[in-house]
C-alpha positions in Angstrom: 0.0 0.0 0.0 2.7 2.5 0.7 4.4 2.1 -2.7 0.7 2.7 -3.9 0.5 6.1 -2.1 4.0 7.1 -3.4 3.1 6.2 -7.0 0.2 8.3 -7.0 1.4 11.3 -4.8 4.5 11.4 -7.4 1.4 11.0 -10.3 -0.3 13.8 -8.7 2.9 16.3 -8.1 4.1 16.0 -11.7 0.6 16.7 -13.1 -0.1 19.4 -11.1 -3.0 17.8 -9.3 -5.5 16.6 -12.4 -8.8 16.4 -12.3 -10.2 12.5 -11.7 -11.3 13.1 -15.3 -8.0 14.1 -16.4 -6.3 10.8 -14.7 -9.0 8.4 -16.3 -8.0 10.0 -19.7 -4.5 10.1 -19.1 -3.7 6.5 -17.5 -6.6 4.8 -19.3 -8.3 3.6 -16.4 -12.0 3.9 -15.4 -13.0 7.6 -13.6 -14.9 5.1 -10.9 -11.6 3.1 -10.6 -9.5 5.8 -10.4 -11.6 7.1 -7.6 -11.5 4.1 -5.4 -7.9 4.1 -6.1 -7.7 7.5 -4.4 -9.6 6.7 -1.4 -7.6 3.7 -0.5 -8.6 0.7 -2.6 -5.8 -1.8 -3.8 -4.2 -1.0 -6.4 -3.9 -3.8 -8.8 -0.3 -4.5 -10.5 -1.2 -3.8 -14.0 -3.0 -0.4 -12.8 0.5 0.4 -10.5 2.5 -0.1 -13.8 0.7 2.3 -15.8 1.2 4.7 -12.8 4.6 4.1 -12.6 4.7 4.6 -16.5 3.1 7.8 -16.6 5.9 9.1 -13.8 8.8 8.0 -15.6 7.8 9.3 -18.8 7.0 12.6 -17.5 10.4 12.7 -15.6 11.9 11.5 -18.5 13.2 8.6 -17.5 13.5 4.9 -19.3 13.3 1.8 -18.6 16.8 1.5 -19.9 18.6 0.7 -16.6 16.1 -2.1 -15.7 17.1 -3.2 -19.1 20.2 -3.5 -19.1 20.4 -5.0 -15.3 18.1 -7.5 -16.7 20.6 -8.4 -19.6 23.3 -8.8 -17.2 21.4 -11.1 -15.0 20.9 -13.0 -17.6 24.2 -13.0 -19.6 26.9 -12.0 -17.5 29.1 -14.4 -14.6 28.4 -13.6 -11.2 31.6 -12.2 -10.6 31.1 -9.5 -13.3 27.0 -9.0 -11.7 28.9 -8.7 -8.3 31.4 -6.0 -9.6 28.5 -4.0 -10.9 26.4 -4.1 -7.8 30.0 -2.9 -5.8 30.1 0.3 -7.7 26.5 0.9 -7.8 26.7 0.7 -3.7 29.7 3.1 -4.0 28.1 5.6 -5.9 25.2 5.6 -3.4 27.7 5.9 -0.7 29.3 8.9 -2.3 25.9 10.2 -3.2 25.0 10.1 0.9 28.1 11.2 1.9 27.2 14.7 -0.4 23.8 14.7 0.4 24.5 14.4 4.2 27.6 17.2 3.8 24.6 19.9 1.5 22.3 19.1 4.6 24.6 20.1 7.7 26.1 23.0 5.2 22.5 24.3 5.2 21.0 23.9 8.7 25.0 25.6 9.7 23.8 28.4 7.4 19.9 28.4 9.0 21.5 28.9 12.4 24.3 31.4 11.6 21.8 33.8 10.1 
């Protein structure tokens, strides 16, 4: 339920809140079904995909990474897969590391002024 709530809260923010109307047009699915997915029914998986569609395409993102981790599962030795997921964890690490240093730099600058 919670990756339900993100989907749509993302859906929402990069639409500028649409209209239920809007959202049946858009994603394809029926105005009384997208209600009772905004009041808290299930989501089904097909309905979460075209969600999660929508989102990427308007941030313009593709499924390219998923792609090509898919091809690697599939193709590559699992020394090579475990090399891959070592730098992806070290460019999270260095991403954290920034994102940690931009937080303290600001609240430093919050309480100086």
């Amino acid at each position: 339920m919670e990756l339900q709530k993100t989907i749509m809260g993302q859906y929402m923010l990069l639409n500028q809140e649409p209209t239920l109307k809007k959202i049946a047009a858009d994603t394809g699915i029926q105005i009384t079904r997208v209600f009772r997915l905004f009041n808290g029914s299930t989501m089904k998986l097909s309905e979460y995909q075209i969600f999660q569609h929508r989102v990427k395409e308007k941030m313009g993102l593709t499924d390219t990474l998923e792609e090509m981790a898919f091809d690697c599962s599939l193709k590559l030795s699992p020394e090579a897969i475990k090399d891959i997921e070592i730098y992806l964890r070290r460019k999270m690490e260095i991403w954290k590391i920034k994102h940690a240093s931009t937080q303290k730099n600001k609240i430093a600058n919050l309480l100086s002024a």
